[in-house]
C-alpha positions as CSV (number, residue, x, y, z in Angstrom):
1,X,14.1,-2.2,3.0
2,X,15.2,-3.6,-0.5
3,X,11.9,-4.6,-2.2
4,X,11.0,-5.6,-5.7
5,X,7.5,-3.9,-7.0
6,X,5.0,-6.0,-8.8
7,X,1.7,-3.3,-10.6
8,X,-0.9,-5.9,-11.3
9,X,-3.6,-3.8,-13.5
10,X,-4.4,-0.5,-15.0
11,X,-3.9,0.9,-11.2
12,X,-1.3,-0.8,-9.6
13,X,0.9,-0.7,-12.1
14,X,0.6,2.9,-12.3
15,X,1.4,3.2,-8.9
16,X,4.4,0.6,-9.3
17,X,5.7,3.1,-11.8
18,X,5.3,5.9,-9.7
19,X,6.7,4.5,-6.1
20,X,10.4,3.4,-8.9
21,X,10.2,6.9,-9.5
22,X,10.2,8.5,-6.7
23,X,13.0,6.1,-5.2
24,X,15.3,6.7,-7.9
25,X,15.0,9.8,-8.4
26,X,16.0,10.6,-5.0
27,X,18.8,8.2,-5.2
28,X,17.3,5.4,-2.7
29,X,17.7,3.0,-4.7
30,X,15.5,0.5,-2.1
31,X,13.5,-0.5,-5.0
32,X,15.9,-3.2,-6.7
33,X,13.6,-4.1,-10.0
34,X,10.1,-3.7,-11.0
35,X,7.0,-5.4,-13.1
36,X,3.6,-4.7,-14.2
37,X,1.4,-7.3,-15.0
38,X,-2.1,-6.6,-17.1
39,X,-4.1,-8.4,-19.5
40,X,-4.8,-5.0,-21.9
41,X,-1.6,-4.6,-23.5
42,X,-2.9,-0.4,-24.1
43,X,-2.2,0.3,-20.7
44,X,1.2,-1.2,-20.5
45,X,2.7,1.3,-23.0
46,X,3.0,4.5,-21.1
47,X,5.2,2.8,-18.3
48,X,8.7,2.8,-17.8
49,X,9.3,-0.7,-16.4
50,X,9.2,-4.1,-18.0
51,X,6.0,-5.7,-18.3
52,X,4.3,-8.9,-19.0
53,X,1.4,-9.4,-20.5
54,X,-0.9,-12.0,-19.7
55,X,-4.3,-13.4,-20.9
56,X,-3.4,-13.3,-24.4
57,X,-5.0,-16.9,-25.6
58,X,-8.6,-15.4,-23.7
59,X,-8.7,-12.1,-24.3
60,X,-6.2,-11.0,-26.9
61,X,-4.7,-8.1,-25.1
62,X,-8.0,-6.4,-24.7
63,X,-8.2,-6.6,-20.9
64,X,-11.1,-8.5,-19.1
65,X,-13.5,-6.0,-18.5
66,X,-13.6,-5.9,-14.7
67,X,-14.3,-9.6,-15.0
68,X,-12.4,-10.7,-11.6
69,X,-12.9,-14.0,-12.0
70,X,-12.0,-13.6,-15.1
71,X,-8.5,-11.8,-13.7
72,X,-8.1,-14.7,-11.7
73,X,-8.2,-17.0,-14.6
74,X,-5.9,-15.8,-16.5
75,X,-3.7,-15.0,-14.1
76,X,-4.1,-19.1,-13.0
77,X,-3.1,-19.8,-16.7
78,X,0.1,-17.6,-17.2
79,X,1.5,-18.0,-13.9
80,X,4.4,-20.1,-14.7
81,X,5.2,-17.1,-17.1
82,X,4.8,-14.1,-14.5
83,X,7.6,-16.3,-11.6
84,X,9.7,-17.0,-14.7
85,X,9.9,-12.9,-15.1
86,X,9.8,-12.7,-11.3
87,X,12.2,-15.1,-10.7
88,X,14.8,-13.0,-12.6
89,X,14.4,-10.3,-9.8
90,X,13.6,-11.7,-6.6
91,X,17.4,-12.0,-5.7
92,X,19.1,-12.6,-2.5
93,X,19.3,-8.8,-2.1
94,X,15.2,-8.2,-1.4
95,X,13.7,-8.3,1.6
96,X,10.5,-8.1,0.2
97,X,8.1,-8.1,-2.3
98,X,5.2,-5.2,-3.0
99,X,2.2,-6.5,-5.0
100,X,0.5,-2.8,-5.8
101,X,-2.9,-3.1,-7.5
102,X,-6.5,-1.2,-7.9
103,X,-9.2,-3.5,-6.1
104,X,-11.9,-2.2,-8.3
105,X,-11.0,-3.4,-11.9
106,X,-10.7,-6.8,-13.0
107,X,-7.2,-8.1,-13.9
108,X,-5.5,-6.5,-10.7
109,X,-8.3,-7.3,-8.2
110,X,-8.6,-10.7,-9.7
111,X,-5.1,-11.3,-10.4
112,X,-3.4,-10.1,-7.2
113,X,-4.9,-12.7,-4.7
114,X,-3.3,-15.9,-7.2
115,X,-0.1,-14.2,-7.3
116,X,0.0,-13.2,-3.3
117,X,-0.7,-16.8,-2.5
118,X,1.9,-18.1,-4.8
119,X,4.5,-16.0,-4.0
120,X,3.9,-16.7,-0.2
121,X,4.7,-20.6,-0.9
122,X,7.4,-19.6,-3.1
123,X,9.8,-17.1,-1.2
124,X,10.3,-16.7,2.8
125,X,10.6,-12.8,2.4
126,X,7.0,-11.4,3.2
127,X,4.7,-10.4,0.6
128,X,3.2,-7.3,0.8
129,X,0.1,-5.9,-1.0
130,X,-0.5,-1.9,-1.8
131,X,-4.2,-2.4,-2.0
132,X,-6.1,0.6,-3.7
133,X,-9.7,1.0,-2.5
134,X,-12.4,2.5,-5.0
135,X,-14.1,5.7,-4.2
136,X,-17.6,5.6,-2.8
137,X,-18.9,7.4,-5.5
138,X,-17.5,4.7,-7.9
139,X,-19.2,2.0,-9.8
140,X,-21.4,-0.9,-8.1
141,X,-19.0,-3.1,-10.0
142,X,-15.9,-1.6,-8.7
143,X,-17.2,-2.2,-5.2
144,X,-17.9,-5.5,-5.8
145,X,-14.6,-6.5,-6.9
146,X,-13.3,-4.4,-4.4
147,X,-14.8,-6.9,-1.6
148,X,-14.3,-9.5,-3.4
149,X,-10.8,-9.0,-3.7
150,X,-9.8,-7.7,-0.3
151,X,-11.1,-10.5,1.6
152,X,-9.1,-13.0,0.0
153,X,-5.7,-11.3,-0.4
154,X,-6.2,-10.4,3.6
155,X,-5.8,-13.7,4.1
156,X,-3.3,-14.4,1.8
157,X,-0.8,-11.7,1.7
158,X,1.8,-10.9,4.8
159,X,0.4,-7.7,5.3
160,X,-2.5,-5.5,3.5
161,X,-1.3,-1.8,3.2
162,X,-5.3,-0.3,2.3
163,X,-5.0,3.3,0.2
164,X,-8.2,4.8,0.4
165,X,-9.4,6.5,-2.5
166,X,-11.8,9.1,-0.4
167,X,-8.6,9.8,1.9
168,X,-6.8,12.6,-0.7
169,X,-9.3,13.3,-3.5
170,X,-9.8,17.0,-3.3
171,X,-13.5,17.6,-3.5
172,X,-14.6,18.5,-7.5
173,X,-10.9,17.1,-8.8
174,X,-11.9,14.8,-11.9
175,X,-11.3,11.0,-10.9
176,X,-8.2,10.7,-13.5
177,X,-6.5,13.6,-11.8
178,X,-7.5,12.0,-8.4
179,X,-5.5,9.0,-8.9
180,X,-2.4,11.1,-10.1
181,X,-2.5,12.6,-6.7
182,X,-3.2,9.4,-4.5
183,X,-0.1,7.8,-7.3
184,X,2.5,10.6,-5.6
185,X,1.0,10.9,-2.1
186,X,1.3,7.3,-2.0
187,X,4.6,6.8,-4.0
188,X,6.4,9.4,-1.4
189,X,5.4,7.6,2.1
190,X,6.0,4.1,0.6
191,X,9.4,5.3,-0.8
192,X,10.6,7.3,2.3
193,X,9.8,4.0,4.4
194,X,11.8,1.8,2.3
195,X,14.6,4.3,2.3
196,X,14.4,4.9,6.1
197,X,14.6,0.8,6.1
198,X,18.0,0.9,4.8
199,X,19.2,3.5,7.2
200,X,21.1,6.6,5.6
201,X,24.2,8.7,5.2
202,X,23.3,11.0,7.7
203,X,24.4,10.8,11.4
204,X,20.7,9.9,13.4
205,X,20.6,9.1,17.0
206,X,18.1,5.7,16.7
207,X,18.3,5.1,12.5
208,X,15.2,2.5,11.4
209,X,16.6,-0.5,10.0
210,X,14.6,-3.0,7.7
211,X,13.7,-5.4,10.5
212,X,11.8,-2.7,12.4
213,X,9.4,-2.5,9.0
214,X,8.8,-6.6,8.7
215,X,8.2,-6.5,12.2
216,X,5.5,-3.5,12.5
217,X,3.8,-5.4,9.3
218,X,4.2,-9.3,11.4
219,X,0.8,-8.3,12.6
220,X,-0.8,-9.3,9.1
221,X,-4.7,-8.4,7.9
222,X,-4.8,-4.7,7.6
223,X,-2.6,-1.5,7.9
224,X,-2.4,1.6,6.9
225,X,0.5,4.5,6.3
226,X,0.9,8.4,7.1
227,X,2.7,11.4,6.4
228,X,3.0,14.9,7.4
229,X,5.7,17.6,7.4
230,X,6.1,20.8,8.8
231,X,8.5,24.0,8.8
232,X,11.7,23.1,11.3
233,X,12.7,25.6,13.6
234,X,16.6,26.2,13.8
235,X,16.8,24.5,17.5
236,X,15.9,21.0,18.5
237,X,13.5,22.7,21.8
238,X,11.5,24.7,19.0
239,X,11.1,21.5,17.0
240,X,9.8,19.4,20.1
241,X,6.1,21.3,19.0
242,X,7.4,20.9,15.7
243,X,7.8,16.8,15.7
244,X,4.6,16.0,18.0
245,X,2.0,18.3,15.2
246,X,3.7,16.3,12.3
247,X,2.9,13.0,14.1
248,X,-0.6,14.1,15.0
249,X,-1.4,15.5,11.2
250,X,0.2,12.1,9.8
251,X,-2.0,9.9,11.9
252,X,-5.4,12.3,12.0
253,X,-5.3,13.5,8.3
254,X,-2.6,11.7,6.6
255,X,-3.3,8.4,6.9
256,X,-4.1,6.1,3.6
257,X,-6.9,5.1,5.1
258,X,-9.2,7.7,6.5
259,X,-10.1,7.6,10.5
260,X,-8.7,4.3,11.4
261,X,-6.0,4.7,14.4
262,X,-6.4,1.4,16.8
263,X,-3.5,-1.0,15.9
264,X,-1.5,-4.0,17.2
265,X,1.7,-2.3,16.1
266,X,3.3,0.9,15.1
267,X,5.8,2.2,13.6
268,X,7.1,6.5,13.6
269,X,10.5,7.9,11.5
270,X,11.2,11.0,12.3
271,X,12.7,13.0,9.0
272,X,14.8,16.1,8.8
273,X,18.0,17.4,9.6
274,X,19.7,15.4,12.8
275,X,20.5,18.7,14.4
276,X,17.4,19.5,14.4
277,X,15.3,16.6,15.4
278,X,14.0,17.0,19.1
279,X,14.4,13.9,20.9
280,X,12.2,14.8,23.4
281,X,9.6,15.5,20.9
282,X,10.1,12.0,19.1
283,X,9.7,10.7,22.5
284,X,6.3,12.7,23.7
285,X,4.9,11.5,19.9
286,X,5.5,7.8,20.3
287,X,3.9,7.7,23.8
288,X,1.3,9.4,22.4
289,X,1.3,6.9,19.7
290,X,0.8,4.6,22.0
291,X,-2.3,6.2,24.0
292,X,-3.9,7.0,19.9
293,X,-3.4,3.3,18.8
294,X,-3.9,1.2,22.2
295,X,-1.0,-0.4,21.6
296,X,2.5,-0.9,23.4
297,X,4.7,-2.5,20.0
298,X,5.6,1.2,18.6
299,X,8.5,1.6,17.0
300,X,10.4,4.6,16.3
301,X,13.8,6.0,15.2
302,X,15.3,9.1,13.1
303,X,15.8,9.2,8.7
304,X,18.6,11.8,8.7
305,X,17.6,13.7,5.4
306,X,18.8,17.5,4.0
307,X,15.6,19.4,4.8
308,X,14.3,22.4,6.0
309,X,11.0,20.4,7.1
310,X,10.2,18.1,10.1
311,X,8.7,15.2,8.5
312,X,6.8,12.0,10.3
313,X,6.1,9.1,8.7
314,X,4.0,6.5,10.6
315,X,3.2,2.8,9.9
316,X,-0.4,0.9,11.3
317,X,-0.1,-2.6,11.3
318,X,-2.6,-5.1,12.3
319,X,-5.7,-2.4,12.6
320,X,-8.2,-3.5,14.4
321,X,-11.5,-1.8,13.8
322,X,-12.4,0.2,10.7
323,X,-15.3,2.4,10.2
324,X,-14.0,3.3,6.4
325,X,-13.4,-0.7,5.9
326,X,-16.9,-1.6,7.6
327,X,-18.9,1.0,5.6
328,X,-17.3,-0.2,2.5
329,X,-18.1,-3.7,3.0
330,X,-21.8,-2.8,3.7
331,X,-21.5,-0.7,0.5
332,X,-20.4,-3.5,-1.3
333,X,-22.5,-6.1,0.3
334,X,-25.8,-3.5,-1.3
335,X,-24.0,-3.7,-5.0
336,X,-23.8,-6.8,-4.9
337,X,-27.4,-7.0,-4.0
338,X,-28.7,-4.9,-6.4
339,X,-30.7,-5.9,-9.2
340,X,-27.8,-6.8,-11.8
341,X,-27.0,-9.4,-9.0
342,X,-29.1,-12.1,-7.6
343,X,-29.3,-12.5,-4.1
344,X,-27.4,-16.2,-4.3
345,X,-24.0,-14.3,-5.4
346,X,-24.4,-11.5,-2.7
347,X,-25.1,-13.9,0.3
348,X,-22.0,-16.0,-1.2
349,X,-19.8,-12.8,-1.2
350,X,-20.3,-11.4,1.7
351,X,-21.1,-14.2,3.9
352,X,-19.2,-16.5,3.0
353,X,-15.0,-16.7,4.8
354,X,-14.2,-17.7,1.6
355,X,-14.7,-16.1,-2.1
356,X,-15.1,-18.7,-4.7
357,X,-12.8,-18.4,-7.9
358,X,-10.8,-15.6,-6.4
């Protein structure tokens, strides 16, 4: 699936620069042009792709602080500026766009929701959002933001991919060294899916095309991505044990966000050499799929690759319960109660459909 990347903050444009790595690098070349957007010029410099930097008349390149509303401002203000430099790469050739931002600072989780509703009335491709959840041992702020943020873009955006935080971080591992390895774990299932969108040199017996992404996503609200790879055997009836524990790791301990499994939709690419794919094993894992998720829309096919790993890659859409997404809610709701807050602003964030200002 041809895509162009919009980072929107410190966070997502990070990630942004991260996911245009890994695609060209391994010669996919699904990700047709990139952006980041931030109101601190400072954390613009160390990436590789252009850039536009907005807020300049508030806040002078200095950021906003974690201000959302703030974010959301600005963002308001310079938007004829950010489609101008959009406009320029949205061609006929994407099928998409991917918003990628942190929900926990203040330009991208007040930015993203103006630019996900824009870009919804502007283009008829859907408009995805990488959405990057703060750990629970993060600031009160950050979680605030965080909820802020993720209740409005859920209703804005075509489909909310949710990366949580507490998913990968290795107990002890500093946070900046945390985010590096969400950035690559992340960058490497969004770029294989975009890849396996476009279908591939190799010769697969049921090759994913783009459609079988949007489609998976159509759901909307929520959803959620996995990876696992093991070891291939040399024959296809080793590898049927071989493809079913890759689907079962990818779902129960690879997914961006941790413990969710019941979903409207689903989508499973098998990756590795054809010869060695077991077809019966892609089969026993979707059905299976279907029993984990409780739903009957899963979608499957191969990604032909030169690899001496069996590699599944599995797509949520529409989720439909969420411990992880319940707890941080509450977690939020109590920042927003506590004492820094009054209790007008938390019973307006949190009970409240709609989030003023964002």
């Amino acid at each position: 699936m041809k895509t162009v990347l919009v980072g929107i903050g410190q966070a997502g444009g990070k990630l942004a620069d991260r996911i245009l790595e890994f695609d060209h690098e391994r010669g996919y070349m699904s990700v047709k042009d990139a952006l980041a957007i931030n109101s601190a010029k400072a954390d613009l410099k160390s990436l590789s792709i252009d850039s536009v930097l907005i807020g300049q008349a508030r806040v002078k390149g200095h950021g906003v602080g974690g201000d959302n509303e703030l974010g959301a401002e600005i963002m308001e203000a310079d938007l004829a500026e950010v489609q101008e430099k959009l406009g320029e790469r949205v061609t006929a050739e994407a099928e998409s766009i991917i918003l990628t931002t942190g929900l926990g600072g203040g330009t991208g989780s007040g930015g993203t929701p103006v630019l996900a509703r824009r870009l919804t009335e502007i283009y008829d491709i859907p408009v995805y959002v990488l959405a990057i959840l703060p750990g629970t041992e993060e600031s009160n702020l950050t979680q605030v933001n965080a909820g802020r943020s993720l209740k409005t873009i859920t209703k804005t955006a075509d489909a909310t991919i949710v990366i949580d935080n507490d998913a990968w971080k290795s107990t002890g591992e500093s946070l900046s060294d945390g985010y590096e390895t969400i950035n690559q774990q992340i960058a490497k299932r969004v770029g294989l899916l975009l890849a396996a969108g476009e279908g591939s040199a190799g010769v697969g017996e049921s090759v994913v095309d783009s459609s079988e992404v949007i489609n998976t996503l159509q759901a909307g609200g929520l959803a959620a991505i996995g990876y696992n790879q093991v070891p291939a055997a040399e024959s296809t009836e080793e590898n049927i044990t071989t493809v079913r524990t890759a689907t079962r790791s990818a779902v129960l301990s690879g997914l961006s966000l941790t413990g969710e499994t019941a979903a409207e939709a689903a989508l499973l690419v098998v990756t590795g050499e054809p010869d060695r794919i077991s077809r019966k094993g892609v089969e026993t894992s979707r059905r299976w799929l279907e029993d984990e998720t409780g739903s009957m829309q899963v979608r499957g096919g191969d990604f032909p690759m030169d690899s001496d790993h069996i590699g599944s890659l599995v797509v949520l859409g529409g989720l439909q319960q969420s411990d992880r997404i319940d707890g941080f809610f509450q977690r939020a709701s109590e920042a927003a109660a506590a004492p820094t807050e009054t209790e007008d602003e938390s019973d307006k964030l949190f009970q409240n459909d709609e989030i003023d200002g964002l």
